[in-house]
C-alpha positions in Angstrom: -14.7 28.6 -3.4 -12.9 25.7 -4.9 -10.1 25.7 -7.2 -10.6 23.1 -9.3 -7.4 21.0 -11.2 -7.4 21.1 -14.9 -8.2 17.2 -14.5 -11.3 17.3 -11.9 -12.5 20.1 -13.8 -12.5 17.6 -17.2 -14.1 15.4 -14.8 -16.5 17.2 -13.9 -17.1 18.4 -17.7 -17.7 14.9 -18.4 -20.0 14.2 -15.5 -22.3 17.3 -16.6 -22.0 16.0 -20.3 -23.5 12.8 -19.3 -26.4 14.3 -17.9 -27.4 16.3 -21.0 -27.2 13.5 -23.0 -29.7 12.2 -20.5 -27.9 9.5 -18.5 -29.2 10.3 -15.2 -26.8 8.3 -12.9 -22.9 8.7 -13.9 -19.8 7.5 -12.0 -16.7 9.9 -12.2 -13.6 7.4 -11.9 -10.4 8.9 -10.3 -8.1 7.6 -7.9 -7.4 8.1 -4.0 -6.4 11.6 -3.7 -7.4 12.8 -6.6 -9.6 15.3 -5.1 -13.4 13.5 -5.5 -15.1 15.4 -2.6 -14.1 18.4 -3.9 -15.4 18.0 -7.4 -18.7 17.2 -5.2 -18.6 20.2 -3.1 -17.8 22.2 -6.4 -20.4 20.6 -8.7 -23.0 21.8 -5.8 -23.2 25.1 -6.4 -24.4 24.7 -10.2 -27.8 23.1 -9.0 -30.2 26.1 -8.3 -32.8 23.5 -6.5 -32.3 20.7 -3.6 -29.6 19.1 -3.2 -28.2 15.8 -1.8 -24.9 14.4 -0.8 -24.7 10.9 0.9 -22.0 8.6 2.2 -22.0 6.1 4.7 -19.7 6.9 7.5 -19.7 9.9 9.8 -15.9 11.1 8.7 -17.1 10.9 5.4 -20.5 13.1 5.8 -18.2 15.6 7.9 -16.2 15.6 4.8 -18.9 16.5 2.1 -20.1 18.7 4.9 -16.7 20.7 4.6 -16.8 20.6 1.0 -19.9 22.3 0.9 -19.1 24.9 3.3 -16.0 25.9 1.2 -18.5 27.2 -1.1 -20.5 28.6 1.0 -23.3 26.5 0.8 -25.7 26.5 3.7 -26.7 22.6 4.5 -28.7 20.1 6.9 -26.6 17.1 8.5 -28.6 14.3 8.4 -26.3 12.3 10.8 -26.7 11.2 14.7 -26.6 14.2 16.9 -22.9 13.7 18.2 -21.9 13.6 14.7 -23.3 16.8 14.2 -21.9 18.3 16.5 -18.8 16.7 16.1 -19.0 18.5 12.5 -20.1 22.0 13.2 -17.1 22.3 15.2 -15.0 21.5 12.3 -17.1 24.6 10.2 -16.1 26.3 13.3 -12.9 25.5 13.3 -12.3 25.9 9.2 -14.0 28.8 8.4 -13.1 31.6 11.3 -16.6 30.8 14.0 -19.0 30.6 10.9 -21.2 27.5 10.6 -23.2 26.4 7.4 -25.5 23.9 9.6 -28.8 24.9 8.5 -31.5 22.2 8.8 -34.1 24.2 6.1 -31.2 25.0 3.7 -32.1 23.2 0.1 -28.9 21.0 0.4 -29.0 18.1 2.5 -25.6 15.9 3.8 -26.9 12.0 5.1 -25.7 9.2 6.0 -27.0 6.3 4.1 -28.5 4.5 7.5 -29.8 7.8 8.7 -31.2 8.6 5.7 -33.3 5.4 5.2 -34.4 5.7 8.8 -36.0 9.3 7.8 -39.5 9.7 6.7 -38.6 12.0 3.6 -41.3 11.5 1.6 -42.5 15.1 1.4 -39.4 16.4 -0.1 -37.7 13.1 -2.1 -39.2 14.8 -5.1 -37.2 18.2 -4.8 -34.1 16.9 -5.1 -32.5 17.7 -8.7 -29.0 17.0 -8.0 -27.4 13.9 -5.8 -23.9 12.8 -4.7 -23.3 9.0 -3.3 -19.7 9.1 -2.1 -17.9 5.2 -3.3 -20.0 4.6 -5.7 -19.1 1.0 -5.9 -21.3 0.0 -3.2 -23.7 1.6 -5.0 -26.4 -2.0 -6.3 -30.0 -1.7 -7.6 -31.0 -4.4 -4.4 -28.7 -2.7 -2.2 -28.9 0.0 0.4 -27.2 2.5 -1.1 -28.8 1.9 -4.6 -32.4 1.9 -2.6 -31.2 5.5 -1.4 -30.7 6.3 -5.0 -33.8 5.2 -5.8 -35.4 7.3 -3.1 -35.3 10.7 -5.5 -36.9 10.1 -8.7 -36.4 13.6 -10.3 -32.4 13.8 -8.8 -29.2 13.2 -11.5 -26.8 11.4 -9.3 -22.9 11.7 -9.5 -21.5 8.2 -7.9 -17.8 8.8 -7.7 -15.1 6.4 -7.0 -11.4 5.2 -7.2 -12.8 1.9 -8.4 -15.6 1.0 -10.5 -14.9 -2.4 -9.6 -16.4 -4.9 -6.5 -14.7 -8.0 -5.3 -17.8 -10.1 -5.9 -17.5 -9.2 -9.3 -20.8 -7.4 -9.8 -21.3 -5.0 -12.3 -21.6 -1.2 -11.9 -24.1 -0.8 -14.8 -27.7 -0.2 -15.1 -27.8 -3.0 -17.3 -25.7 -5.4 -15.1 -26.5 -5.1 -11.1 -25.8 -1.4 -10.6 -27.4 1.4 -11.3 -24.8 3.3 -13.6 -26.1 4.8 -17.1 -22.2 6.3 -18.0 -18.9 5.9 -16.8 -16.6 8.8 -16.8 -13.1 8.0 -16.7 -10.1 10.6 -15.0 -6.8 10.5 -15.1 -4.7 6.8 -13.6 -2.7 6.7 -10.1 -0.1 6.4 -12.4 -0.3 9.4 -14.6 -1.0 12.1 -11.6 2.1 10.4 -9.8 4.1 11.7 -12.7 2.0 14.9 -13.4 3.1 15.7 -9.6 -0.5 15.8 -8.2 0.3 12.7 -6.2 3.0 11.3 -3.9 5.6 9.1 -5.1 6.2 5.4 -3.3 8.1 3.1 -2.2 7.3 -0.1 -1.2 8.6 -2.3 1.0 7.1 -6.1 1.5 8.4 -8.3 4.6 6.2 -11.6 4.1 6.1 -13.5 7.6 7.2 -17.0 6.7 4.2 -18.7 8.9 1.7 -16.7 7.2 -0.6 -19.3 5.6 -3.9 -18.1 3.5 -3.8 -21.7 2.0 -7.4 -22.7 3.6 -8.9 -19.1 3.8 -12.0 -19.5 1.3 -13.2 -16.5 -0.5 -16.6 -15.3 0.6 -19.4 -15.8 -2.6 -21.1 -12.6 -1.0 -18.4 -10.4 -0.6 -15.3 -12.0 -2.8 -12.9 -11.4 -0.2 -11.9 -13.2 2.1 -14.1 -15.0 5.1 -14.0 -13.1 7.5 -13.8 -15.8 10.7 -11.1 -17.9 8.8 -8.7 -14.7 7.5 -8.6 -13.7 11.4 -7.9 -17.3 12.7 -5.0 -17.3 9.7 -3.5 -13.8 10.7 -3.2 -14.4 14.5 -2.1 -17.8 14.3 1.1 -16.0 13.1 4.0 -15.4 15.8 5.5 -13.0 13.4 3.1 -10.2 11.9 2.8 -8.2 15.1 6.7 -7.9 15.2 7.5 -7.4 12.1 5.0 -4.4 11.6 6.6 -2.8 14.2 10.1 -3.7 12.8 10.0 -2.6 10.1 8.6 0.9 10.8 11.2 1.5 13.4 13.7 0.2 10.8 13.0 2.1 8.1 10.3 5.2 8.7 10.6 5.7 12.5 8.2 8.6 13.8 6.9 9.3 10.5 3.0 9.3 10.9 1.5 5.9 10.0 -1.5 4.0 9.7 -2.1 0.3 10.5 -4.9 -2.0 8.6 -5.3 -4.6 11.2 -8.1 -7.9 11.0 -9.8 -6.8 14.1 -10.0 -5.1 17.4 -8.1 -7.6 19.0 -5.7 -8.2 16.5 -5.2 -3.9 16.4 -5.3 -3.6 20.0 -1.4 -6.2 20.1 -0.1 -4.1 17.5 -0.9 -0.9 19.5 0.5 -2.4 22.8 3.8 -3.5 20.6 4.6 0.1 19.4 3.7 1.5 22.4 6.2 -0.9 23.9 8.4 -0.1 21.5 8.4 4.0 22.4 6.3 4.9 19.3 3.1 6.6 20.7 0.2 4.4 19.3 -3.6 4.1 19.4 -5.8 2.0 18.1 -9.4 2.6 16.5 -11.6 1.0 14.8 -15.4 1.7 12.8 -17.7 2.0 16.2 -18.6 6.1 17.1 -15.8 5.7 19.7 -13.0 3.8 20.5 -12.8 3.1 24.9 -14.5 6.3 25.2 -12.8 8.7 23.3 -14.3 10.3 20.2 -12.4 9.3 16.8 -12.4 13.1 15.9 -10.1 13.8 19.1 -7.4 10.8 18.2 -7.6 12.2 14.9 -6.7 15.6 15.7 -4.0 14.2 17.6 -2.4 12.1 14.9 -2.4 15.5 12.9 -0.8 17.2 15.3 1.9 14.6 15.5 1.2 13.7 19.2 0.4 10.1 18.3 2.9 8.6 15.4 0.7 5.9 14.6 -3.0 4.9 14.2 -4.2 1.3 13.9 -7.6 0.7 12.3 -10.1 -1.8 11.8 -12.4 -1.2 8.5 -11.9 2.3 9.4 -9.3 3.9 6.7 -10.1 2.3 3.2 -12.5 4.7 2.2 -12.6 8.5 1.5 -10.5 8.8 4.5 -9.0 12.3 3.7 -5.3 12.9 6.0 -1.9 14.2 3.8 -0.2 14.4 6.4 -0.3 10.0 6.5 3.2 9.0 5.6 3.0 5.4 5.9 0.9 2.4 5.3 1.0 -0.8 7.1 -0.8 -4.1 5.8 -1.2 -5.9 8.6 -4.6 -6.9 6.7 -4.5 -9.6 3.8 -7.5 -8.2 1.3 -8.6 -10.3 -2.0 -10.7 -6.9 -3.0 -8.6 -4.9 -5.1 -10.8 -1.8 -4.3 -10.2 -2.2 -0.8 -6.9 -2.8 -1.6 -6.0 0.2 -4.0 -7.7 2.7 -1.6 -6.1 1.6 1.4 -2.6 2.1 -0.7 -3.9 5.4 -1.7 -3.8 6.8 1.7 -0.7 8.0 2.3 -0.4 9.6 -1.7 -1.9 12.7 -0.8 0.4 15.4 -0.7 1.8 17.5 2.0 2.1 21.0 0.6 0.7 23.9 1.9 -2.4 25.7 1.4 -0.8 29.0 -0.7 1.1 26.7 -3.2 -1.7 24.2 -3.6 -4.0 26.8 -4.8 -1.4 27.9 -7.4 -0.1 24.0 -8.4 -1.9 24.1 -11.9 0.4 27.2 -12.9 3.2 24.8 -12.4 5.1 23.0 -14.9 5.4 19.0 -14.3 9.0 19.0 -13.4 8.3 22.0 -10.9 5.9 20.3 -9.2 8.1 17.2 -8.7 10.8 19.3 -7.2 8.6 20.8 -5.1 7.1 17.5 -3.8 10.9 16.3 -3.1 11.3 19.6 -1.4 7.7 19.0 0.8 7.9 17.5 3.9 6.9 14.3 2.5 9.2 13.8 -1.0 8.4 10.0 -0.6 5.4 7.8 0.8 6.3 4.5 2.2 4.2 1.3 2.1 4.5 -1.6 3.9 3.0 -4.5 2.7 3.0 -7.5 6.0 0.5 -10.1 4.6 1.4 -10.8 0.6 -1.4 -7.8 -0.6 1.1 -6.9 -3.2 1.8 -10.5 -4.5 -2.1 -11.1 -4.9 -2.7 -8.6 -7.2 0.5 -8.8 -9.2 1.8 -5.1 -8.4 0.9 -2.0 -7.1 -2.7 -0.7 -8.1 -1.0 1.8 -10.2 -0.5 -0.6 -13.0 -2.5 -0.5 -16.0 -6.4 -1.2 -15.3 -9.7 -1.4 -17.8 -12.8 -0.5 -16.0 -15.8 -1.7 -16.8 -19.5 -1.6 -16.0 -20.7 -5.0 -16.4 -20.9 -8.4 -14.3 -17.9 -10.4 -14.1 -17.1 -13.9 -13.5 -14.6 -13.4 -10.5 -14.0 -17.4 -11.3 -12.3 -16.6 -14.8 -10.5 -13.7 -13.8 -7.2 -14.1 -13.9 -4.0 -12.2 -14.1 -1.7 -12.6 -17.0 0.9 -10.1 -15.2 4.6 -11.2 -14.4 4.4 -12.3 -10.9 7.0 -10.5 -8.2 9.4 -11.7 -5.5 10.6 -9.8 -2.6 13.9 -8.5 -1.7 16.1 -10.6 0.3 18.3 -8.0 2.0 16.4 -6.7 5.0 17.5 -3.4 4.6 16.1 -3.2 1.2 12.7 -5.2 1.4 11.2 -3.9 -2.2 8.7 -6.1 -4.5 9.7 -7.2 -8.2 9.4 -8.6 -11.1 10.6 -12.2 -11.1 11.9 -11.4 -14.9 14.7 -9.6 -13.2 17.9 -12.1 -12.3 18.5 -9.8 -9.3 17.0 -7.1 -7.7 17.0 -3.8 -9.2 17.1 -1.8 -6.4 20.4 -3.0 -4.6 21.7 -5.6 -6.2 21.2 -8.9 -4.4 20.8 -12.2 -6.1 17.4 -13.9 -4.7 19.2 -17.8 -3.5 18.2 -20.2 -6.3 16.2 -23.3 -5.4 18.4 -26.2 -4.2 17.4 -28.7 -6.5 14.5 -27.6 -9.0 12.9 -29.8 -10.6 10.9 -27.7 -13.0 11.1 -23.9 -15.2 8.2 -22.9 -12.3 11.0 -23.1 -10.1 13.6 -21.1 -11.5 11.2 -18.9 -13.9 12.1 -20.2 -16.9 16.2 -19.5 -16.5 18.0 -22.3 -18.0 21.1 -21.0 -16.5 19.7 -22.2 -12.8 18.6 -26.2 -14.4 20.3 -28.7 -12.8 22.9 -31.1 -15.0 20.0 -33.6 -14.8 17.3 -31.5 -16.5 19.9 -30.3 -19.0 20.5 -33.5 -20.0 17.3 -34.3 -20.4 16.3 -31.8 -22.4 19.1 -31.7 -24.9 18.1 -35.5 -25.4 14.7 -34.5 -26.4 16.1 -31.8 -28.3 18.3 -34.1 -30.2 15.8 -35.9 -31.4 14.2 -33.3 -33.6 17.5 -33.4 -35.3 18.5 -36.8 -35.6 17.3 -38.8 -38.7 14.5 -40.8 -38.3 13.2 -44.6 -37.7 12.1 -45.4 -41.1 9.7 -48.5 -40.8 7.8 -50.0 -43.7 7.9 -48.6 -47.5 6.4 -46.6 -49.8 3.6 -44.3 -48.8 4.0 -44.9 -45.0 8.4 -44.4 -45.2 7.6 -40.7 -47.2 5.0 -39.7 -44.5 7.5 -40.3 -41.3 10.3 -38.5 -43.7 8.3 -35.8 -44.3 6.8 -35.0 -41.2 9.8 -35.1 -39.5 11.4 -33.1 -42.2 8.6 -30.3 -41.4 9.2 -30.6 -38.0 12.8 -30.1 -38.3 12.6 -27.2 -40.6 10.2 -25.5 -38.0 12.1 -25.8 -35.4 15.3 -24.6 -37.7 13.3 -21.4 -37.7 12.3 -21.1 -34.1 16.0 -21.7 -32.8 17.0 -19.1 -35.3 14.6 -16.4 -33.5 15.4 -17.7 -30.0 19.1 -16.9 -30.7 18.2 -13.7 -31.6 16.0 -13.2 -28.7 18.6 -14.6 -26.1 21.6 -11.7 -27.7 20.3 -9.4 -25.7 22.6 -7.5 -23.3 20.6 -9.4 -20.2 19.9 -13.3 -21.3 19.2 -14.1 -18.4 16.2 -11.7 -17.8 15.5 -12.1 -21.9 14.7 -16.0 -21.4 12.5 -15.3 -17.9 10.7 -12.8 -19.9 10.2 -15.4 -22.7 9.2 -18.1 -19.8 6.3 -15.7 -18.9 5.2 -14.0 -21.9 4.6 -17.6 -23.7 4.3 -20.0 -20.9 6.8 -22.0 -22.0 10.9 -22.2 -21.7 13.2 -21.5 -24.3 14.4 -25.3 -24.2 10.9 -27.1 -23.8 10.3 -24.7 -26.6 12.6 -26.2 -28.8 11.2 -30.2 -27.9 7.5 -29.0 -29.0 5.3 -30.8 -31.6 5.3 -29.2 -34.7 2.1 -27.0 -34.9 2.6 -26.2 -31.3 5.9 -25.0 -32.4 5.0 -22.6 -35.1 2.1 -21.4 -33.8 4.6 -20.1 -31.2 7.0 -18.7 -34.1 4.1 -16.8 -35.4 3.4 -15.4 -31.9 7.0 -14.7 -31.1 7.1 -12.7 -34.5 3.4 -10.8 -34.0 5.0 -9.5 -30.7 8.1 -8.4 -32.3 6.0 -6.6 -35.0 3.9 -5.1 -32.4 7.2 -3.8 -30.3 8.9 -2.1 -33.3 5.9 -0.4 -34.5 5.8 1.2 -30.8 
């Protein structure tokens, strides 16, 4: 029987909520690893009638299958016959020769294709209770919202790390899902420091003749077209190598997993680490990969016999391995779902089966030192293609979900873009507020000759003499008295608009001071470039309303950090 967390149980609290209050379709929110399937396979055993849990890919119906069988619950596969075989073996395996394969049982595991292929008209209307594993894909005009749609009596639990899709659809019954309530678990963040998920580190080698410049975002999918992202990644010399490079640098024989473009593009980077004395294989989303069966290299990855799989649309989703100690982009993605569940694979932690089932009774801090005591204190990321410089960070960063369409055109970030480390034995992402990097030290090599803040992110200690000049000129000006022409009404108006001015800016250079004695000026005026979009010097040359309607926003944010 499962041992439900503290926090799935909550989860699951809220889910069966939901459904009292009469919302019939709800999607549980929690993040890679936070233990979704078995909040499923738990939740089962409360409905007394049918049952039906769907996904749609064989490792994923094997498992829900498992899931169910932890509880005992006897089940029909719905699935091609190799995949159920391929999954009573695993019941086999798991649970000591017993099998909970039973195609009359009340609960029923499908794939989404098989399961629309079936005539299951005379029992649709049985079905109380249903699970659709990655909810997201879940759309009223859809597939998986049509399978849905196939149980008319059934109260569905869609769960998922992210409520979100890349062509900006909405979730919601009233948008272009099928959602009635959202219910929202704990971040990436916050289990990372409860201790219920592995710390990271990141490390983010850019190839220099990577170019995404002319790789259009698909309207249908909003990532990126297909054709055109795989002519972009293999027209570089350098991602193949580097992969491969920086594994062997860094996290050599540690057991990794590689997102590659496609088949062909997985199949190089399998030959190079092969090459390179790291047993590889490569396999991709097709019920085999050159004859062998997926479950067989998968079983061999566990057992540490192969060091490192590469896939191809294979590992984003529900793909359930702790012992995965590294990911490898080798995959540029503009879907932040995608890309925050391929990032979640290698969070899940490695402890074993005694302690896991006692982890709640843990403090925080006890659970931390046990995970720096595991066999894997630390998981490793390694970002090849600029994944981590789309979105602005890791997905762990502060996130509202929401149910409704969304404009994917006016989306836009307002987060402090990053740079990479220099030093190539250091390699880490961050923020471009920080003069140098925090991690070891080295001082990113400023731009020859900038010509613009953009360049130098706002840091007037990097302008050149030139731009200095120029703006002190400007600056000057404010201060200087001046060109009276004509009298009377007309020689008041220019005095006393500049006199304004003047006394405005009197006021902003007074806070600017203040800002810039801080014990870091240089990282106080990049954080001023990017918080108001503007320089601390072109500040000081702005027109007059401009320049107190910036005063008034430096001050509401200086409110709004004390009273934090």
């Amino acid at each position: 029987m499962a041992n439900l967390r503290g926090f799935q149980r909550d989860v699951q609290r809220g889910v069966f909520d939901a459904w009292g209050q009469g919302h019939r379709v709800v999607m549980p929110v929690c993040p890679t690893g936070a233990g979704k399937t078995v909040i499923m396979g738990d939740s089962a055993k409360y409905n007394p009638g049918h049952g039906l849990a769907c996904a749609h890919r064989s490792e994923l119906v094997g498992q829900i299958s498992v899931a169910l069988a932890k509880e005992g619950l006897q089940h029909n596969i719905m699935a091609p016959k190799n995949v159920v075989k391929v999954i009573t073996e695993e019941h086999m395996d798991r649970f000591k020769g017993k099998m909970f394969y039973n195609p009359r049982a009340k609960w029923h595991v499908a794939g989404i294709d098989t399961l629309l292929r079936r005539d299951i008209s005379n029992w649709s209307h049985l079905i109380t209770m249903g699970f659709m594993d990655e909810g997201h894909h879940v759309l009223a005009e859809n597939k998986w919202g049509r399978g849905v749609q196939l149980f008319p009596n059934a109260y569905w639990m869609l769960p998922t790390a992210t409520p979100c899709r890349a062509d900006g659809k909405g979730l919601g019954r009233h948008a272009s899902g099928l959602v009635d309530a959202m219910v929202v678990g704990p971040s990436m963040r916050q289990l990372i420091e409860w201790g219920y998920l592995t710390p990271y580190r990141i490390r983010a080698p850019l190839p220099s003749d990577l170019d995404l410049a002319d790789v259009q975002i698909s309207s249908a999918t909003g990532d990126y077209n297909v054709d055109q992202l795989r002519a972009a990644v293999k027209r570089s010399n350098k991602i193949v190598g580097d992969v491969v490079d920086t594994y062997a640098r860094h996290t050599p024989n540690m057991l990794g997993i590689v997102f590659a473009v496609d088949v062909e593009h997985a199949k190089k980077i399998t030959d190079e680490f092969n090459r390179r004395g790291f047993a590889a294989a490569y396999i991709s989303a097709d019920d085999s990969t050159d004859g062998i069966a997926r479950d067989k290299l998968l079983k061999a990855f566990a057992r540490r016999e192969l060091k490192v799989l590469v896939n191809v649309d294979l590992f984003g989703e529900g793909f359930d391995l702790p012992a995965i100690e590294v990911v490898m982009f080798a995959r540029p993605t503009a879907s932040f779902s995608l890309y925050s569940q391929q990032f979640g694979r290698a969070l899940r932690l490695m402890i074993s089966d005694l302690l896991a089932q006692t982890w709640d009774d843990y403090p925080e801090w006890q659970r931390k030192k046990f995970i720096s005591e595991s066999e894997k204190p630390i998981a490793y990321i390694h970002d090849h293609v600029g994944n981590l410089l789309h979105f602005g960070g890791p997905p762990d960063m502060p996130r509202a979900w929401t149910l409704d369409d969304v404009d994917r055109r006016s989306r836009a970030s307002d987060a402090i873009p990053l740079r990479v480390c220099t030093n190539d034995l250091c390699l880490q992402p961050y923020m471009r507020t920080e003069p140098c990097c925090p991690w070891c030290g080295t001082v990113p090599p400023p731009p020859v000759a900038p010509k613009g803040p953009q360049e130098v992110d706002g840091d007037i200690t990097l302008y050149t003499p030139e731009m200095l000049a120029a703006m002190f000129e400007k600056i000057e000006e404010i201060h200087t008295e001046p060109v009276v022409y004509g009298s009377g009404i007309v020689a008041n108006s220019i005095k006393k608009n500049h006199r304004e001015r003047k006394e405005i800016h009197q006021n902003l250079a007074g806070l600017l001071r203040f800002i810039m004695q801080s014990e870091n000026p240089q990282k106080a005026m990049r954080e001023f470039y990017y918080r108001y979009n503007v320089d601390m010097l072109t500040a000081q040359t702005l027109p007059g309303p401009e320049a107190e309607a910036l005063r008034l926003r430096i001050l509401d944010h200086m409110a709004s950090t004390t009273l934090q």
